[in-house]
C-alpha positions as CSV (number, residue, x, y, z in Angstrom):
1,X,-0.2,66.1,71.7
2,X,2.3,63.3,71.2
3,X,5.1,64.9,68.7
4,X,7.5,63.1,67.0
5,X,11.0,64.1,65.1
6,X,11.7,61.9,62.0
7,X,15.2,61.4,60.5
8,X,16.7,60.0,57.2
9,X,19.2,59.0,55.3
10,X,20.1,57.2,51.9
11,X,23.5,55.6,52.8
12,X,26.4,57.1,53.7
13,X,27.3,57.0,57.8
14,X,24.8,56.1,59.7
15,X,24.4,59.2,62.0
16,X,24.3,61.6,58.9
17,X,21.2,62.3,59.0
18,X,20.0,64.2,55.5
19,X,16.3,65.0,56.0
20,X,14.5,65.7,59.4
21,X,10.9,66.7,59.9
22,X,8.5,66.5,62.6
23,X,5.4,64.6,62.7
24,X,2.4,63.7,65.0
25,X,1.1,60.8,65.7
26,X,-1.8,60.4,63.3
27,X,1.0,61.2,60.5
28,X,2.2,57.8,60.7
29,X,-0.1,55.9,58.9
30,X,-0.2,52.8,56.1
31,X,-1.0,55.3,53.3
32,X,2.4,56.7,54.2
33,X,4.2,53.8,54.8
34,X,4.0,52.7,58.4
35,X,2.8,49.3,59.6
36,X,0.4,48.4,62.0
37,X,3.1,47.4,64.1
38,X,5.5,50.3,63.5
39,X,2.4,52.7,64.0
40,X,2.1,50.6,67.7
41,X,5.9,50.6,68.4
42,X,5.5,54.7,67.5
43,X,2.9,55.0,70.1
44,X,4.1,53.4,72.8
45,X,7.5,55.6,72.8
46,X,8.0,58.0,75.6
47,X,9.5,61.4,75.2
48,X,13.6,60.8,74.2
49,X,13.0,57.1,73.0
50,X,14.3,56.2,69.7
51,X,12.6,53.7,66.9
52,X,15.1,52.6,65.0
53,X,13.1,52.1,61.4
54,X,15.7,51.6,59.3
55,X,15.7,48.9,56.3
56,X,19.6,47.9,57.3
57,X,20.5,48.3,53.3
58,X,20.3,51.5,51.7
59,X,17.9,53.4,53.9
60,X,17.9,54.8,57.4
61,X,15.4,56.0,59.3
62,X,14.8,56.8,63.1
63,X,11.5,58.0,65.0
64,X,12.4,60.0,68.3
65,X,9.3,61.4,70.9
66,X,9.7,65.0,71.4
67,X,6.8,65.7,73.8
């Protein structure tokens, strides 16, 4: 089962990551914020790529295949 570790961040430096949680696949869905395209871009990630999800203004986040 594809798993997934999610990262955030309100600000600050970039790499200061202040929440972390781990997801699945089927977790990533538009009733929880995620695109059609993000949820396609999350699915074709193989285990240590990165998605980079972050809005570039006040909020970071990052999507990183664990297994």
């Amino acid at each position: 089962m594809a798993t997934y570790l999610s990262k955030w961040s309100n600000g600050g430096k970039y790499l200061e990551w202040e929440d972390f949680k781990v997801q699945y696949l089927g977790d990533f869905t538009e009733d929880a914020g995620y695109s059609l395209e993000d949820q396609k871009m999350i699915e074709n990630l193989t285990i240590g790529d990165r998605l980079d999800l972050s809005d570039g203004i006040s909020q970071y986040h990052e999507i990183e295949r664990l297994a």
